[in-house]
N, CA and C atoms as an extended XYZ file, in Angstrom:
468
Properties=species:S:1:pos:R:3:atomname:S:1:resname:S:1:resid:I:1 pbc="F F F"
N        95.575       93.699       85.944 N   UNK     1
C        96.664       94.479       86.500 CA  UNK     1
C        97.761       94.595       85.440 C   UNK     1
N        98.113       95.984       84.935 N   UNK     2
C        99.377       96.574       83.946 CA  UNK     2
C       100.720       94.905       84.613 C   UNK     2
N       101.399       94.647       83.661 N   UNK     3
C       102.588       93.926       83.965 CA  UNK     3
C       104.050       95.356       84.569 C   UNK     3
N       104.707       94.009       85.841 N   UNK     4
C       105.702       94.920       85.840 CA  UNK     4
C       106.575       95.239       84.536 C   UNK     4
N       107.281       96.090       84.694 N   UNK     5
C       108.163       96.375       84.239 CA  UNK     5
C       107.123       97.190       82.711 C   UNK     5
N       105.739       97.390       82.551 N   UNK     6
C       105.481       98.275       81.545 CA  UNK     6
C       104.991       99.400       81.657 C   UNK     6
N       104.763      100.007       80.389 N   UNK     7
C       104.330      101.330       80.632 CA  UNK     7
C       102.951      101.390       81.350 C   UNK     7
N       102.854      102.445       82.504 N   UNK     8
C       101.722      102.632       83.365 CA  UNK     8
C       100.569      103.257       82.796 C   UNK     8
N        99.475      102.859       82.593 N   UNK     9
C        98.137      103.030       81.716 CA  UNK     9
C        97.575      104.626       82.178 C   UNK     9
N        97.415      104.980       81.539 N   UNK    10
C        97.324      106.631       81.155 CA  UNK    10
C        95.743      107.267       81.942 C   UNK    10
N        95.590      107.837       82.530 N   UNK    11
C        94.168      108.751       83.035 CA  UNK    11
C        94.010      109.375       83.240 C   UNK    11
N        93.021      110.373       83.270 N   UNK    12
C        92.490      111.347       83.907 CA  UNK    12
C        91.795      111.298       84.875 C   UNK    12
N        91.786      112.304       86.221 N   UNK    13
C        90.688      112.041       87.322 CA  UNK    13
C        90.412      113.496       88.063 C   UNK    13
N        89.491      113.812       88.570 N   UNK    14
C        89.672      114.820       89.215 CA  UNK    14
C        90.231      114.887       91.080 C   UNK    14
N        90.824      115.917       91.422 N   UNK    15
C        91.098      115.827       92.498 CA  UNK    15
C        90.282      116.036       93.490 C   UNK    15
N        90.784      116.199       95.206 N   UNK    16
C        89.693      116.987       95.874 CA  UNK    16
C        89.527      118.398       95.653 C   UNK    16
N        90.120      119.306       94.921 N   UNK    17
C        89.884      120.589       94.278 CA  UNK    17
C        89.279      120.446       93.152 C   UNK    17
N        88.927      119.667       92.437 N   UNK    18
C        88.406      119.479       91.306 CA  UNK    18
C        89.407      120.172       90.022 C   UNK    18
N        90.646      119.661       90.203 N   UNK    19
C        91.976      119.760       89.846 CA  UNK    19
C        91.866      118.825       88.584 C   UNK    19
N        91.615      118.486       87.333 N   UNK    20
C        92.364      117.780       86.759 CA  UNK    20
C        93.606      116.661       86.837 C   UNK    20
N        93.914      115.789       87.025 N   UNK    21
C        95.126      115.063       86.946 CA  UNK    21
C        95.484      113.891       86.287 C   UNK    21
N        96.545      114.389       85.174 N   UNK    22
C        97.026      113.195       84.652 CA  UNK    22
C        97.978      112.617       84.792 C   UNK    22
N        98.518      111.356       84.725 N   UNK    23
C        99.934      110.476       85.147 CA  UNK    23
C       100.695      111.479       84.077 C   UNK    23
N       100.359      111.698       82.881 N   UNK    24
C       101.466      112.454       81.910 CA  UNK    24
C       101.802      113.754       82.620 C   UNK    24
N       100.725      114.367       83.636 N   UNK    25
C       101.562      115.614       84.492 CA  UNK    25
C       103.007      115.659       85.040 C   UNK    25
N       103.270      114.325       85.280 N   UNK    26
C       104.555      113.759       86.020 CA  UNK    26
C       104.816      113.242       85.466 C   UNK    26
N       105.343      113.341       84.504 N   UNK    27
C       106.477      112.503       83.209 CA  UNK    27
C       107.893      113.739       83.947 C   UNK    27
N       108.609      112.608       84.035 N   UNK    28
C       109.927      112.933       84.112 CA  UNK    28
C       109.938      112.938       85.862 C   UNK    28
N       109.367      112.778       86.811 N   UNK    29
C       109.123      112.044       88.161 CA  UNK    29
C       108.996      110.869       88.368 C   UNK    29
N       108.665      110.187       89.158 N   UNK    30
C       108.650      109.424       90.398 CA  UNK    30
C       107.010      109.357       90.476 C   UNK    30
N       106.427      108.190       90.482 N   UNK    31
C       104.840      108.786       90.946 CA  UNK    31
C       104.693      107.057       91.746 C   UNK    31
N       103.890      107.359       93.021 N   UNK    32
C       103.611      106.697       93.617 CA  UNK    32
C       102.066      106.785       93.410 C   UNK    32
N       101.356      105.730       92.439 N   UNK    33
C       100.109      105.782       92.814 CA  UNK    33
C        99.178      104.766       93.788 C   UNK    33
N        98.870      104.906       94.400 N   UNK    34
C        98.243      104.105       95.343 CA  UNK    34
C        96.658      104.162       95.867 C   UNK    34
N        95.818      103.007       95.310 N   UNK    35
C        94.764      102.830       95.243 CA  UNK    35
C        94.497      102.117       97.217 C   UNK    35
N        93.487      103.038       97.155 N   UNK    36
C        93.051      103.025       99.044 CA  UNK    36
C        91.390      102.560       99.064 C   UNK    36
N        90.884      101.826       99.821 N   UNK    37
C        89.628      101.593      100.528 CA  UNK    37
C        88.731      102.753       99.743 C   UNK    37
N        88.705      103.129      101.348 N   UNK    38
C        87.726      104.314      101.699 CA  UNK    38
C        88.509      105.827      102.880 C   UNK    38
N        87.379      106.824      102.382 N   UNK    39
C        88.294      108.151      102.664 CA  UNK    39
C        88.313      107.951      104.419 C   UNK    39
N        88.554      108.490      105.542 N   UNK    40
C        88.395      108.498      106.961 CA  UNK    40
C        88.085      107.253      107.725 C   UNK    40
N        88.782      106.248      106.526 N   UNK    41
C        88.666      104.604      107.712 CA  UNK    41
C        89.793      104.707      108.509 C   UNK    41
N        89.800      103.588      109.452 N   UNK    42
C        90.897      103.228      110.307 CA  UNK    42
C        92.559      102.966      109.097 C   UNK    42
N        92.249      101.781      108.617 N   UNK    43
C        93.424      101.744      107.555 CA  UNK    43
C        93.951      102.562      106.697 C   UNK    43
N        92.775      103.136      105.902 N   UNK    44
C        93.389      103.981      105.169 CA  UNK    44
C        93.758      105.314      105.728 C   UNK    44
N        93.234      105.649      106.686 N   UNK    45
C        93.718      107.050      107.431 CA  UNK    45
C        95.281      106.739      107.826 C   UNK    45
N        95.492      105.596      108.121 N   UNK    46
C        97.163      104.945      108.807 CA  UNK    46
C        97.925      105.515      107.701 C   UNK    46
N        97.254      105.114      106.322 N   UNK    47
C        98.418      104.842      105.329 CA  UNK    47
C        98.493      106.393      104.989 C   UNK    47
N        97.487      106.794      104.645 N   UNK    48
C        97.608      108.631      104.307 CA  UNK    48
C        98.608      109.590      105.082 C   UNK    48
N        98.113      109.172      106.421 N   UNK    49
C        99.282      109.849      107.715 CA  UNK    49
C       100.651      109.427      107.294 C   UNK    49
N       101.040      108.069      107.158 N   UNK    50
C       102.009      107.593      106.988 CA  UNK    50
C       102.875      108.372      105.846 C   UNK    50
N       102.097      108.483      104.957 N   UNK    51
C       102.773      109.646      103.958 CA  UNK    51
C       102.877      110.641      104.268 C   UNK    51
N       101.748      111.179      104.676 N   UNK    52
C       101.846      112.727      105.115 CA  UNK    52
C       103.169      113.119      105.790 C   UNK    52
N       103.036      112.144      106.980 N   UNK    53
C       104.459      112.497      108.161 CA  UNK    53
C       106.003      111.950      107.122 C   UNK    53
N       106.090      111.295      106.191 N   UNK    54
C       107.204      110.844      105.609 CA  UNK    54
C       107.048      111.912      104.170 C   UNK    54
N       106.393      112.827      104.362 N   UNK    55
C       106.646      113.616      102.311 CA  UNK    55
C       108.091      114.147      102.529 C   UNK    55
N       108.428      115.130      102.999 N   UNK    56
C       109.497      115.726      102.945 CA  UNK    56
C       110.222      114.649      102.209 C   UNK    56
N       110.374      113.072      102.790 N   UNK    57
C       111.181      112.125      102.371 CA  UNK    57
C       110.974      111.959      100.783 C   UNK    57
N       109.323      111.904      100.319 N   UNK    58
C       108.853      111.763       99.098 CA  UNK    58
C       109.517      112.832       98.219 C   UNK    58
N       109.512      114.039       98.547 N   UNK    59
C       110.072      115.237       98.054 CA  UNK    59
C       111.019      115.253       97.273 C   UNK    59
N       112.014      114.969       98.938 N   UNK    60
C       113.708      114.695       98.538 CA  UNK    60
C       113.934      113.822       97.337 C   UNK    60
N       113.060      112.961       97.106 N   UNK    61
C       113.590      111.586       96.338 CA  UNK    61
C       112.816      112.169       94.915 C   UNK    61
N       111.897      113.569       94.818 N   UNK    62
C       111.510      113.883       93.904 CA  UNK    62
C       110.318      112.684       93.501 C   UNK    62
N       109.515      112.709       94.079 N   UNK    63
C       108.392      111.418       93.838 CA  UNK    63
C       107.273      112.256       94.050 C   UNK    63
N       105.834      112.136       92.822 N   UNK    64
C       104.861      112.760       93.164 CA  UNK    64
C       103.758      111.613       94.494 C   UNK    64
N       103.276      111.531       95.031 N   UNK    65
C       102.193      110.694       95.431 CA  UNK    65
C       100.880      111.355       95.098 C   UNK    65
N       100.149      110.492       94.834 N   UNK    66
C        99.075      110.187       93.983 CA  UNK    66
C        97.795      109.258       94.754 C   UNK    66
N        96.544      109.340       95.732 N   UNK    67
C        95.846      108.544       96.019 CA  UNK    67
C        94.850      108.455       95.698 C   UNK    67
N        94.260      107.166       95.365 N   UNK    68
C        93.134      107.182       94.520 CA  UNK    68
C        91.335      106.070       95.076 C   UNK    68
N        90.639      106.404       95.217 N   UNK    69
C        89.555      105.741       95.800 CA  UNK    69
C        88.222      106.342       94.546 C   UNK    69
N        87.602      105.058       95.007 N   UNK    70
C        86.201      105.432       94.075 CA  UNK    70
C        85.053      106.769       94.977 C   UNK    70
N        85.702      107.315       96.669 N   UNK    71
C        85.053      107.877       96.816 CA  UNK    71
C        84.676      109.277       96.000 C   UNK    71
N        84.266      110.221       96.041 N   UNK    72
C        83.933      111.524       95.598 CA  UNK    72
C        84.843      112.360       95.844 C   UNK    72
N        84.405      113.501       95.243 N   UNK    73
C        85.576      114.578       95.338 CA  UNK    73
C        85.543      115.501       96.638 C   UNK    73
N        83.742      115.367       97.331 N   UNK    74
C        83.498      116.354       98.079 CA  UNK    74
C        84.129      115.460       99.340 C   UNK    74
N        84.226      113.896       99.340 N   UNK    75
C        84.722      112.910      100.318 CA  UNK    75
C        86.366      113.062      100.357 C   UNK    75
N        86.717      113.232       99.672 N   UNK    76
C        88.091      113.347       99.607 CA  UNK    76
C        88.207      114.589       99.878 C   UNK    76
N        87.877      115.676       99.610 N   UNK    77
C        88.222      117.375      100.281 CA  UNK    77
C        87.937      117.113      102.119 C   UNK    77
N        87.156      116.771      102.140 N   UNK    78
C        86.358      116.515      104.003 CA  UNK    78
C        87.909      115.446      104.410 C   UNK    78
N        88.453      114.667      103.683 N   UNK    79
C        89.684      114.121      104.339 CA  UNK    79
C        91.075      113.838      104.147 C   UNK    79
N        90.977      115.268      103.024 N   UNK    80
C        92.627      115.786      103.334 CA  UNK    80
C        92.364      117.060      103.739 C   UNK    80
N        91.260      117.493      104.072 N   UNK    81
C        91.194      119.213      104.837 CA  UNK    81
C        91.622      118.335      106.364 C   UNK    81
N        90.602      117.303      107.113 N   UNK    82
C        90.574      117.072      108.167 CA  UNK    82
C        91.921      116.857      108.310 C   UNK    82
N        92.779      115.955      107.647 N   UNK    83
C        94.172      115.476      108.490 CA  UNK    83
C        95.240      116.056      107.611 C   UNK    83
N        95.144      117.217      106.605 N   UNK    84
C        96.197      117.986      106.169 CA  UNK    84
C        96.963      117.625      105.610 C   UNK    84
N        96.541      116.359      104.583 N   UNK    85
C        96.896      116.086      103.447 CA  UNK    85
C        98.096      116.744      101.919 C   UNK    85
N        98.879      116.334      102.134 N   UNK    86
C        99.816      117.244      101.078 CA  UNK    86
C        99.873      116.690       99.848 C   UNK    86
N        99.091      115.839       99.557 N   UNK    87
C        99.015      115.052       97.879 CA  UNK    87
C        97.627      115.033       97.788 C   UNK    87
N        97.311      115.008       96.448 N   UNK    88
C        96.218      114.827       95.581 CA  UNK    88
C        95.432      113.539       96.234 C   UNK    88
N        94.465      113.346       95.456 N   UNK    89
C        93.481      112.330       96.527 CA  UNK    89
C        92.289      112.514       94.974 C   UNK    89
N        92.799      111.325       93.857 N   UNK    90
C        92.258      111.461       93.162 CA  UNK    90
C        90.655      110.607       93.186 C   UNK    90
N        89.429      111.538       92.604 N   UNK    91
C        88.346      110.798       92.675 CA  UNK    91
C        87.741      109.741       91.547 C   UNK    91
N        88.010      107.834       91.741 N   UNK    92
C        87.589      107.424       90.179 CA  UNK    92
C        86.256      107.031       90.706 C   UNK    92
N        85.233      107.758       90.495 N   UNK    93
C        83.916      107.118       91.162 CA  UNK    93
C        82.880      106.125       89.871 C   UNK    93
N        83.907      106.496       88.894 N   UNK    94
C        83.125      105.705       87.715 CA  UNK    94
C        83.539      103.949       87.601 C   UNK    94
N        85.310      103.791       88.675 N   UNK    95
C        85.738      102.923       88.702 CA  UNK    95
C        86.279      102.820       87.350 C   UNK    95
N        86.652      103.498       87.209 N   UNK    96
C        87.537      103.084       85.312 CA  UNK    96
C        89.237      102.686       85.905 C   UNK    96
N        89.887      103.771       86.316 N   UNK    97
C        91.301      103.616       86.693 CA  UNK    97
C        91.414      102.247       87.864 C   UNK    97
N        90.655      102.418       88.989 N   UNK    98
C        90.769      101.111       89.480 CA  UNK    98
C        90.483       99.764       88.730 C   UNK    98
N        89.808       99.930       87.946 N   UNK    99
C        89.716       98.610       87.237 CA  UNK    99
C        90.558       98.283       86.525 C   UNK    99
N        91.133       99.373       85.709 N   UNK   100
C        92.159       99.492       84.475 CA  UNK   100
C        93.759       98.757       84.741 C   UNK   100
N        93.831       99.317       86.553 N   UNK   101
C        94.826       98.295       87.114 CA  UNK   101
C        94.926       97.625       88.214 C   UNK   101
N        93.402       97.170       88.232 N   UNK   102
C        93.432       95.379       88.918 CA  UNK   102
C        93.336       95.819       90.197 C   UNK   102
N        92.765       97.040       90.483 N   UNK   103
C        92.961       97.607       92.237 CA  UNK   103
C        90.855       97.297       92.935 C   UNK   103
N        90.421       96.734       91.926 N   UNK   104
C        89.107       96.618       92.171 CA  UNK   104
C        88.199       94.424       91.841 C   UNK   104
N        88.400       94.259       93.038 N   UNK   105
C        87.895       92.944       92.829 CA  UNK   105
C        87.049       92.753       93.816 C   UNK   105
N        87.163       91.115       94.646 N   UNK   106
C        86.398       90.541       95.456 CA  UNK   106
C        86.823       90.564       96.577 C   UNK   106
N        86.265       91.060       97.637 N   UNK   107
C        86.694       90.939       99.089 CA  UNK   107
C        86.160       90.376       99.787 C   UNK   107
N        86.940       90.195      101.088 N   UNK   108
C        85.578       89.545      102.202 CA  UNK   108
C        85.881       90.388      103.618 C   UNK   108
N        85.031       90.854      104.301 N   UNK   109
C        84.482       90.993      105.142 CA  UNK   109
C        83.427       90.744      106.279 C   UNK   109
N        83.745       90.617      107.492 N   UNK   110
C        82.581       90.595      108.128 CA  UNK   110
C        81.995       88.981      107.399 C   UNK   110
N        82.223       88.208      107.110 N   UNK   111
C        81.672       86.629      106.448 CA  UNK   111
C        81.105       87.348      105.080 C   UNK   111
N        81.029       88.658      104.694 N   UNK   112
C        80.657       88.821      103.508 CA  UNK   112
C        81.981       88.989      102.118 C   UNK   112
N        81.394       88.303      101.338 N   UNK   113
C        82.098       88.759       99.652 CA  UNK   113
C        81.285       90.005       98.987 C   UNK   113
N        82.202       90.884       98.953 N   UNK   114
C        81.759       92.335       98.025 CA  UNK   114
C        83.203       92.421       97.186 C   UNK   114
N        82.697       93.493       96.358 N   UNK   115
C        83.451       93.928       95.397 CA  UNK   115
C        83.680       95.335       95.782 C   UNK   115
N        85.491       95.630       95.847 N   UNK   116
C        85.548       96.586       96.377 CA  UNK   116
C        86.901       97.130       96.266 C   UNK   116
N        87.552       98.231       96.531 N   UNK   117
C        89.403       98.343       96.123 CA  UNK   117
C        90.080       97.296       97.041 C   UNK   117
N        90.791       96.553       96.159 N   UNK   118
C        92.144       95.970       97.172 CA  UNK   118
C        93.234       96.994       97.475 C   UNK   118
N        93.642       97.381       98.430 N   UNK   119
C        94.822       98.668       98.654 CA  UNK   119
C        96.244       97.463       97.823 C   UNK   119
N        96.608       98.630       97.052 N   UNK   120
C        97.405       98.210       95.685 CA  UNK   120
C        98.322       99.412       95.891 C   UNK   120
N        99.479       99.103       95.364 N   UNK   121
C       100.292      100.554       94.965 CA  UNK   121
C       101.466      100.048       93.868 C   UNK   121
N       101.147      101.479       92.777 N   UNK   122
C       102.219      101.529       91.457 CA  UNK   122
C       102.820      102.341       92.028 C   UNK   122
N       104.292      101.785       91.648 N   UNK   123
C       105.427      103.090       91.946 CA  UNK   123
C       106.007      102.835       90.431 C   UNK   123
N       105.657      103.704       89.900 N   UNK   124
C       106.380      104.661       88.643 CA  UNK   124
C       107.105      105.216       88.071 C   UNK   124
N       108.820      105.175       87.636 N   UNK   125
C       109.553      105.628       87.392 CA  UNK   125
C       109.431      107.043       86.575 C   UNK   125
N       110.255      107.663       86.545 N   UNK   126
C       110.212      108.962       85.436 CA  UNK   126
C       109.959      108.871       84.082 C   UNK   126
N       110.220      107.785       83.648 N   UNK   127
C       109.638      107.418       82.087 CA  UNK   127
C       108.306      106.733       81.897 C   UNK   127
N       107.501      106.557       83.141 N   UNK   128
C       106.538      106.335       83.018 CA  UNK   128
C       106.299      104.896       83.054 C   UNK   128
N       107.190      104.135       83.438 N   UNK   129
C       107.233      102.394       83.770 CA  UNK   129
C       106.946      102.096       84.918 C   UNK   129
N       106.108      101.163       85.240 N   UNK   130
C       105.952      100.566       86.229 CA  UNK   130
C       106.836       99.363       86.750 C   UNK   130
N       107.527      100.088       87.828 N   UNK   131
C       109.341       99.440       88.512 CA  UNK   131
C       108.505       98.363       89.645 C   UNK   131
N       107.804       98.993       90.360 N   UNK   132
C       107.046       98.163       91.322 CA  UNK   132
C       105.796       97.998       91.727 C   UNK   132
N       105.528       96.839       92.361 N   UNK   133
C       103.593       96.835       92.549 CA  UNK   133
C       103.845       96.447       94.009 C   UNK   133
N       103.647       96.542       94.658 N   UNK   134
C       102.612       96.428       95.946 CA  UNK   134
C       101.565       96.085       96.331 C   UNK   134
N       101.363       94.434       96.272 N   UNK   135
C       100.022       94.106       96.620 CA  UNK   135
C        99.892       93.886       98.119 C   UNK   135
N        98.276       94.132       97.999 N   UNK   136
C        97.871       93.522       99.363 CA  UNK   136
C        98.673       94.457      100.284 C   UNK   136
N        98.631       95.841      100.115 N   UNK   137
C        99.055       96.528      101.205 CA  UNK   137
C        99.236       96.927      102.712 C   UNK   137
N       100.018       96.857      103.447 N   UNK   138
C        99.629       97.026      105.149 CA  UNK   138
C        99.859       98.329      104.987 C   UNK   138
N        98.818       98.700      105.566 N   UNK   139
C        99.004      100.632      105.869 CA  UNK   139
C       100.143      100.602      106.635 C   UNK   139
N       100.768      100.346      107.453 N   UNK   140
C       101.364      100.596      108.641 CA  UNK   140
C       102.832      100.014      108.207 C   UNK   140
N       103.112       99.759      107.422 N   UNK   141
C       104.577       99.388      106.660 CA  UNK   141
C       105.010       99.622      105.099 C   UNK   141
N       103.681      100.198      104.549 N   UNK   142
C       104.213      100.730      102.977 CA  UNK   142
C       104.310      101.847      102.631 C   UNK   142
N       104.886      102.798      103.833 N   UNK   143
C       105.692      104.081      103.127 CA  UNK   143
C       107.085      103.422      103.508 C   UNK   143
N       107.788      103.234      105.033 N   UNK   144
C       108.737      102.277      104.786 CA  UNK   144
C       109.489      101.692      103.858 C   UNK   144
N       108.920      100.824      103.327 N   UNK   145
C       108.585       99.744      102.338 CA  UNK   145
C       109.133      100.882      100.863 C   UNK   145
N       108.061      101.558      100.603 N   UNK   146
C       107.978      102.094       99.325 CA  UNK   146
C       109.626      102.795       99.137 C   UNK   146
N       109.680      103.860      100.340 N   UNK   147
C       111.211      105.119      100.854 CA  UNK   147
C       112.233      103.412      100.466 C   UNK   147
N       112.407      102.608      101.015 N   UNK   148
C       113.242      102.157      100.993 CA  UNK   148
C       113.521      101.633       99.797 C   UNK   148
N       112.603      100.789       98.764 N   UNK   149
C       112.813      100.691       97.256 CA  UNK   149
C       113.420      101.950       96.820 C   UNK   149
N       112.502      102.986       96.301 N   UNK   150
C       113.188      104.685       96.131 CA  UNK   150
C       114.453      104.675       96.105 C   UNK   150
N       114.793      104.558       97.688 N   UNK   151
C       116.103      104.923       97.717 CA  UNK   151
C       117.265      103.727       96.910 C   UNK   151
N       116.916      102.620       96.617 N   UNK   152
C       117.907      101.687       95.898 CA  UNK   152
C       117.259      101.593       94.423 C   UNK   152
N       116.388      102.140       93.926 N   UNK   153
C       116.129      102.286       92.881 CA  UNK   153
C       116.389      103.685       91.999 C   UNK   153
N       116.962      104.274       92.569 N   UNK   154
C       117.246      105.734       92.368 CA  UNK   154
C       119.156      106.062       92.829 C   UNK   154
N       119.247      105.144       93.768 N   UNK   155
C       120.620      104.716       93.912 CA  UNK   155
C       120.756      106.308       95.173 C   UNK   155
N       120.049      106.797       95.857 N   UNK   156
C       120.000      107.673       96.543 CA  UNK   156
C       120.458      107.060       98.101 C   UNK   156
């Protein structure tokens, strides 16, 4: 996992449009990137909505959001068409970017250990530093969470 307070490690990925996207697109923003499960689970659908219904807020504060899963691109179109998604929904199915920052380890489930995304989130300043991490995410309290850093980190 990148250390706080450094520069946020650089990638390319494609979107669910098969969009290109790089963190250097948003140089001089706000980027919330946030590494999720899987596309149309219970949790991660919480946390997606959760943004969705709070962007305007993301907007205002000038912040791109950015979500990222090892699913596919055609998996990620099927679930920001279904729940109307207003951010990118980048695809790392090679697992490079999740690995690159520590969003891919050991889990347990069900009495099983797999290897799999831990829900993680970089929030990114405009120069491209990483201000905050977010581990071990609760869907259901880290847009909250995130809006409220924003706003005292931006002095808004």
């Amino acid at each position: 996992m990148p250390p706080l307070n450094s520069s946020a490690p650089s990638f390319i990925l494609p979107d669910q449009d098969r969009v290109s996207r790089s963190l250097a697109d948003y140089k001089g923003k706000w980027v919330l990137l946030y590494f999720y499960p899987k596309d149309d689970t219970p949790g991660c659908t919480k946390q997606a909505l959760d943004i969705k219904y709070s962007f305007p807020d993301f907007t205002k504060l000038n912040i791109q959001v950015l979500g990222v899963s090892v699913d596919s691109i055609e998996s990620h179109k099927r679930f920001a068409t279904k729940y109307g998604l207003p951010f990118p929904l980048l695809a790392d199915t090679e697992k490079t970017v999740v690995k690159l920052y520590g969003a891919w380890g050991a889990k347990k489930g069900n009495g099983d250990e797999y290897d799999g995304i831990i829900r993680t989130s970089f929030l990114i300043d405009h120069k491209g530093n990483i201000v905050k991490i977010y581990e071990k995410v609760q869907p259901e309290r880290h847009t909250d969470d995130v809006l409220r850093d924003l706003k005292i980190l931006t002095g808004e």
